[in-house]
Residue, then its C-alpha position, 0 to 999 in steps of 0.5 A: x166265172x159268168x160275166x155281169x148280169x144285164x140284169x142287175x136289179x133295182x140299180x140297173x141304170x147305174x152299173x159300176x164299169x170296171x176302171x182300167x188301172x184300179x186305185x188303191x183309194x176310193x176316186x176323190x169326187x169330183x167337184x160338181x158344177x154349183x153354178x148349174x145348180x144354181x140356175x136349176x134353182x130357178x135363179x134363187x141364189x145359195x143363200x135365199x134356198x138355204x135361209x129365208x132371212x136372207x131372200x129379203x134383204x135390202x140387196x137383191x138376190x142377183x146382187x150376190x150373183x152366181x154360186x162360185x164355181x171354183x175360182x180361187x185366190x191365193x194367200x187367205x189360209x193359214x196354219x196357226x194355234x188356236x185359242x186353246x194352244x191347239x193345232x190350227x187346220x189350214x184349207x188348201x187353196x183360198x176362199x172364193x167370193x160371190x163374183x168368183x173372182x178370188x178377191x177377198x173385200x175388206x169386211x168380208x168374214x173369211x174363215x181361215x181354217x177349220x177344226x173338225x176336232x177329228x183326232x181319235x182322242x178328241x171328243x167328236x171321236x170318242x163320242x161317236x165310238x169312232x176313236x179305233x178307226x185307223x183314220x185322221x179324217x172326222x168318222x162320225x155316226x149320224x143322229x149324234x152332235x159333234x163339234x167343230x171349230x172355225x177360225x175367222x179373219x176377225x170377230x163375228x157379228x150378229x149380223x153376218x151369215x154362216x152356212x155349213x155344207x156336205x155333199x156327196x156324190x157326182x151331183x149332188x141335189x138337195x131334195x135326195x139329201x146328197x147336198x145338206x145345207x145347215x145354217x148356223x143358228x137356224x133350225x134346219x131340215x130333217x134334224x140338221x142344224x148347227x148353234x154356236x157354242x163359244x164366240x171367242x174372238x176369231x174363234x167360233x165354237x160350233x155343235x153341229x147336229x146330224x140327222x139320224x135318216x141321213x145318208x151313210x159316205x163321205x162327205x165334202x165340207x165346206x163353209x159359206x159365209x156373208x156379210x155387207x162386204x160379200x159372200x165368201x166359201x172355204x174351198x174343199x180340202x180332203x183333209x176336211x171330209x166327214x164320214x158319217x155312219x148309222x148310228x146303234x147308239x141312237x135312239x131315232x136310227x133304225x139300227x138303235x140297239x138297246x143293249x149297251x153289252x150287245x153294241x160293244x160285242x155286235x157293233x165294236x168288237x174287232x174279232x170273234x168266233x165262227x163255228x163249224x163241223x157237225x152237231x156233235x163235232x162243234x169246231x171253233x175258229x177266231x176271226x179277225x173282222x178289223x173293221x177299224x182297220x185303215x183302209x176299211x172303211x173305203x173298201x165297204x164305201x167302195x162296195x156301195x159304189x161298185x154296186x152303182x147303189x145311188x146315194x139318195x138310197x143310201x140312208x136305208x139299213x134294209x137296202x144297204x145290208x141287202x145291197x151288201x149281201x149282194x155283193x160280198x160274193x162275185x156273181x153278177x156284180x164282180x162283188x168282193x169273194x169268189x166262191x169254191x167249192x171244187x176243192x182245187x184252189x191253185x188259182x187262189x187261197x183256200x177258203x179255210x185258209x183265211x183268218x180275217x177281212x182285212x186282207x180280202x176287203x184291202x185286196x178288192x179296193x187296191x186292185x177292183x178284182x174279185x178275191x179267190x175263194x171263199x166259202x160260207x164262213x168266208x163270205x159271213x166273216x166278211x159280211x160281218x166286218x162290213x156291216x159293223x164297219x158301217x154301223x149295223x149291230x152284226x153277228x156271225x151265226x152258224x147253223x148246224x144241219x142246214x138244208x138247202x132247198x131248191x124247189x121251193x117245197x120247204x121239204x128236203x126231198x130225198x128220193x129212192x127206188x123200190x129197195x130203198x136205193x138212193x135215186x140221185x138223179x132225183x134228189x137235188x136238196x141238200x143238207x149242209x153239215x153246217x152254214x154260216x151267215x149273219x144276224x143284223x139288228x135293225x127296225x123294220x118300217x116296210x114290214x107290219x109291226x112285230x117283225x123289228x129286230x134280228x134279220x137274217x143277210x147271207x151273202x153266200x150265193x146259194x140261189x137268186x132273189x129276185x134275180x140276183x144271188x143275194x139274200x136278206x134281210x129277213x125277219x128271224x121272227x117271220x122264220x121262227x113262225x113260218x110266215x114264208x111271205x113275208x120279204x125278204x127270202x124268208x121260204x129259203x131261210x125257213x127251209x135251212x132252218x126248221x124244214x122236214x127231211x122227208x123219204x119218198x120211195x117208189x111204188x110199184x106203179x111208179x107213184x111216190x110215197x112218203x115212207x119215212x118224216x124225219x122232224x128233227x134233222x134239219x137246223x139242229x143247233x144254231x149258234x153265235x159267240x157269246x157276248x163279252x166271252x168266247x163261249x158259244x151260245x145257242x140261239x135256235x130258239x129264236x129261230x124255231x119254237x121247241x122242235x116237236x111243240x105244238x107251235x113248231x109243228x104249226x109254223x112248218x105245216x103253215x110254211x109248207x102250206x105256201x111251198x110247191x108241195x102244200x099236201x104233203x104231209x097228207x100222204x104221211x104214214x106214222x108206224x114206228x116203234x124201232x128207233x135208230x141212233x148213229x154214234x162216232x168217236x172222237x175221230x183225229x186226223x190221221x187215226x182210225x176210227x169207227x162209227x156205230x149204229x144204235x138200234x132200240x126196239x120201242x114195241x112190245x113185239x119181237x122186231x127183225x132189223x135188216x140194216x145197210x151202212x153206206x160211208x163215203x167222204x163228204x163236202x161240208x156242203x153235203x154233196x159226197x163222193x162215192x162209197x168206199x166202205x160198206x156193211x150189211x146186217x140183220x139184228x134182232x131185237x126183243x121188246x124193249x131190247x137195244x143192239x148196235x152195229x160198229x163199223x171200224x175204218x183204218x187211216x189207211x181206208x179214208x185217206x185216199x178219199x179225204x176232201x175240204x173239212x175231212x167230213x164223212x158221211x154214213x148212209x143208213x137204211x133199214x127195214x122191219x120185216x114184221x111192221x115194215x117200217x123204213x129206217x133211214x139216216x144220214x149223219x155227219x162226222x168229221x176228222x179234228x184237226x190240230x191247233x196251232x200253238x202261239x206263246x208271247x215272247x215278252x210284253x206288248x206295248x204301242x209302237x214297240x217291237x214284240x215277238x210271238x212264237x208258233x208251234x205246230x205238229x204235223x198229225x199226219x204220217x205223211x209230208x205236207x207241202x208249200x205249206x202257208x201260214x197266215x197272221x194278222x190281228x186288229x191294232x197287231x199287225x196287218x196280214x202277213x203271209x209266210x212260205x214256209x216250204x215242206x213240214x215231214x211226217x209227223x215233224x214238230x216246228x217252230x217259227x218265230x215273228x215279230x209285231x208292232x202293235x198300233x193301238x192299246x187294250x186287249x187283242x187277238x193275234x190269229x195264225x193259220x197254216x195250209x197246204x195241199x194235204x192238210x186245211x183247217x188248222x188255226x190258233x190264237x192268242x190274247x195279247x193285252x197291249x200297253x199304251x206307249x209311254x207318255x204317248x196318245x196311246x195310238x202309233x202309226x208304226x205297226x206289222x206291215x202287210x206282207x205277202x208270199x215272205x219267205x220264213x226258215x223255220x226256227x226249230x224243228x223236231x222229231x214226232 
């Protein structure tokens, strides 16, 4: 892997080191020095920057002194109940008054303790939509009120002075919003303010608005107060720190979505279904995203934070999303996912082996290292977790015949000799059999208006933006009209999604000519999960205009305009009246198959076809390995007439040959002798694979014992070996890897495993198995979970994450 860029973008001046004994958590930050601030403030004391009220009062402002700077006395907090029975929180350590001396003078209002009300039942929780998180602390999304509750050492007066304080980061400044100070009573800045709600007695009921541009992390709490008797402040307690989120539910954030189904499917549902394969051959796979897992929301902070992404620009969507794009795949940043496409993954787990986010997010902020390996619906899996962990409305997208463009032409180029022989040397384009990224819904105030809504962020690296493998975000609607100008990376999304797949041959005098324009090849279906379902729904048409239409050919004639080649399409010739179609069974793992090439004479002349069929193995990528089956053919056709030609393939032909995803590839080309037009087509088919079978065994409830059973069999002839299998589900159970050794030829096994569920409602158990022989088998099951009896409906017991255990096999049988 490279080593870090020197060139680290917009955040160069604040690269992440490496720790040398990586944390398991976030590093607490560190308490910054008030008192140098303060001086900074050019001697204005904490209370006349923060109220006007008090910079005139009958003391001066160097009556109240320096802001403490962390001296603190012992005694003055107490755990207690609370008016309504409750738990009363208490503040480690004790108030410090404004000598720093740690007394606390009679007639000083000192506030004993604090309740954020921060449990998940409670009301700020529920509220926010934050009550699945796996946290105690207070998770809240900006530009919404939540309440709180100080507890004093004696009644408050008119007269007396309450502010509330958040910071966050090492030096934490006003004027970049890393330091918020919201008066109780007063109108703040920026929408942050605080009101009482309830005096009573020592208990003061507080409403505490957020701003809905504030900046997403979390934050220290504290209070200050005053009074004729002196200043006091609460001291930091980590039980007290607020995260704060974006906010989909507001109508003032630019993440506002209006669609209360789409926040529930985009922003709060924990699994959901990537797609694969071919067009033809859609495969469908669950995904755990558990963005509400513990542990989660520390490890898409501490993303931010490895980044070196300064706090101040953190209130941003486009340059968080476009931050986190960057560094879910390793290059340049040690991000979270390396990528690996060799097929050798020895040295790590393969990518099609993963069933979710967690145990890769939970991975990189224990041990700060880069996780081995990921592919594309790896890298979006994970990029969907994050961003909906913080806040974002978020889809995972796939689209199907996906070019990757590396010239900039906004054509997928492919070049061949004077009989139509591949020039490989020369075609560096490629088209994936299919790629997965993200849809993330948010306003766009740095583009002209029009272009709010669905933005594209790929976190796969594929080629640079601005020197740094990221890419996004991109307005759909810039793509969907070929406005290639627009940022960010909108030629690169453009090209995977509605370029030309067009055939140059050389001439005799060496120049190239266009001889074949394939207009439909390229983004043939794009699709996402359904919401509320696990149906597939098509999306390509807000990605592209109808293929063919007026509109859609002026979108990719205007993109190509700006391309390297702008002329190309004025060399086009355009005569055709022989169609070809490519045709492939239902092909299974492990059985023979045949493919066919469909011919239709279209004219109203005789036409003599003379076809050449190249089959080769393929990478989902689209690069190939060498051809080990061919045919050749001459078929003629009468006027208005239709032939094929079949070729079958024995197991025993392919096996030797398989890669990742068990794709193939067949190369067609052709010529008619009496028009001399040029037939070319490439088309993608994959071997199925089989599922994994998942049964319950008995009812789920929080914080009881339950019991699932898999059942897979081996498709194959052949053993497979140190075979693996995954499973993890949000509110199941954590992941859990599970050495089961060798499953023989064709051999039916069973495995038997227990789960404690956490958290009530309707979820989904995912499984997967691997070994070097075979990938790409899964399963899932619904798991409907019932509260505990008399309980909250939460526990902290559940399925621990495990990792390399050991499992006998419960049964095993015969083919």
């Amino acid at each position: 892997m490279e080593g870090p860029r020197s060139d680290v973008g917009r955040w160069g001046r604040s690269p992440w080191q490496p720790p040398t004994t990586p944390s398991p958590e976030p590093e607490p930050v560190p308490e910054p020095d008030r008192r140098s601030r303060s001086r900074r403030g050019g001697g204005r004391s904490f209370w006349a920057r923060c109220c006007g009220c008090c910079s005139c009062g009958n003391r001066g402002d160097d009556d109240w002194g320096p802001e403490p700077s962390g001296s603190r006395s012992r005694g003055t907090s107490s755990r207690g109940r609370d008016s309504r029975g409750g738990r009363r929180p208490e503040s480690r350590g004790s108030g410090v008054n404004a000598a720093g001396d740690g007394t606390i003078r009679e007639g000083m209002l000192v506030v004993t303790g604090v309740d954020l009300l921060c449990s998940r039942s409670d009301q700020n929780r529920r509220e926010h939509h934050t009550d699945e998180f796996e946290y105690d602390e207070l998770i809240v999304r900006r530009g919404q009120p939540f309440h709180m509750i100080l507890f004093l050492n004696r009644e408050y007066e008119s007269s007396d002075r309450i502010a509330l304080e958040l910071l966050i980061g090492s030096n934490p400044e006003v004027g970049k919003g890393t330091h918020v100070i919201i008066p109780v009573g007063k109108g703040g800045s920026g929408g942050w303010k605080a009101q009482v709600t309830k005096n009573n007695g020592h208990n003061l009921n507080l409403r505490v608005h957020t701003s809905p541009n504030a900046i997403i992390g979390k934050f220290q709490f504290t209070v200050r107060t005053r009074s004729e008797a002196g200043e006091f402040q609460l001291p930091f307690d980590p039980r007290n720190e607020i995260y704060i989120l974006f906010n989909p539910w507001c109508p003032e954030d630019i993440v506002y979505v209006d669609h209360e189904d789409w926040r529930q499917e985009y922003v709060l549902n924990e699994s959901g279904r990537i797609y694969y394969g071919t067009e033809a051959q859609i495969g469908e796979r669950t995904w755990n995203y558990g963005q509400f897992d513990h542990g989660v929301l520390d490890a898409c902070l501490y993303i931010l934070d490895r980044r070196g992404m300064p706090y101040g620009g953190r209130g941003d969507p486009v340059s968080v999303s476009r931050v986190v794009s960057a560094m879910v795949n390793s290059l340049d940043d040690n991000g979270v996912l390396i990528g690996n496409w060799t097929g050798d993954y020895s040295r790590g787990t393969n990518p099609s082996a993963w069933v979710g986010s967690v145990e890769i997010l939970l991975s990189y902020l224990r041990t700060g290292y880069s996780v081995p390996y990921g592919q594309c619906w790896v890298f979006a899996g994970v990029t969907t977790t994050v961003l909906r962990c913080l806040g974002f409305a978020t889809r995972t997208v796939t689209n199907f015949n996906s070019a990757h463009d590396t010239d900039t032409s906004l054509t997928m180029d492919i070049y061949f000799d004077e009989n139509m022989k591949p020039l490989e040397h020369l075609n560096h384009d490629s088209v994936w059999n299919f790629h997965v990224w993200n849809d993330c819904w948010m306003k766009r105030p740095d583009l002209p208006s029009g272009f709010d809504g669905w933005q594209v962020v790929d976190a796969t690296p594929q080629e640079t933006s601005s020197g740094i493998f990221c890419c996004g975000p991109c307005s759909v609607e810039s793509v969907k009209n070929g406005l290639v100008y627009m940022k960010y990376d909108t030629p690169f999304i453009f090209a995977e999604v509605n370029s030309d797949k067009v055939y140059w041959q050389r001439q005799d005098d060496g120049s190239f000519k266009i001889v074949y324009v394939e207009e439909k090849a390229i983004g043939t279906l794009i699709v996402t999960k359904a919401i509320h379902s696990n149906n597939r729904e098509d999306i390509t048409h807000i990605y592209k205009h109808p293929e063919g239409s007026e509109a859609e050919r002026r979108a990719v004639e205007k993109a190509a305009a700006h391309g390297s080649k702008p002329n190309v399409y004025a060399t086009r010739d355009s005569a055709e009246d022989v169609a070809m179609q490519v045709e492939a069974q239902d092909a299974v793992m492990g059985q023979d198959l045949a493919v066919s090439v469909v011919l239709t004479n279209r004219g109203s002349s005789r036409r003599t076809v003379k076809l050449h069929l190249y089959l080769c193995v393929t990478y989902y990528t689209g690069v190939s390995g060498p051809t080990f089956k061919e045919a050749k053919k001459e078929v003629t056709l009468a006027p208005g007439a239709s032939d094929s030609v079949t070729m079958p393939v024995a197991y025993k032909e392919y096996k030797p040959h398989l890669v990742d995803q068990g794709a193939m590839l067949l190369n067609v080309s052709g010529h008619v002798k009496e028009s001399g037009q040029v037939l070319a087509k490439q088309h993608t088919f994959r071997l199925r694979t089989p599922d994994l079978s998942l049964t319950l065994l008995g009812a789920a409830v929080v914080g009881q014992e339950c019991g699932v059973q898999i059942v897979f069999k081996n498709p194959l002839p052949v053993t497979l070996t140190n075979v693996v299998f995954r499973l993890e589900g949000s509110g199941l159970q954590r992941p859990k890897v599970l050495n089961v050794g060798d499953i023989g030829g064709n051999e039916t096994v069973t495995l038997r495993q227990t789960f404690v569920p956490v958290r009530p409602g309707p979820r989904q158990l995912i499984a997967s198995l691997d070994s070097p022989q075979l990938s790409q088998v899964h399963g899932v099951i619904q798991v409907d979970v019932a509260p505990a009896s008399g309980g909250s409906g939460f526990s902290d017991a559940g399925g621990d994450s495990r990792s390399g255990e050991n499992i006998p096999m419960a049964y095993r049988g015969g083919a």
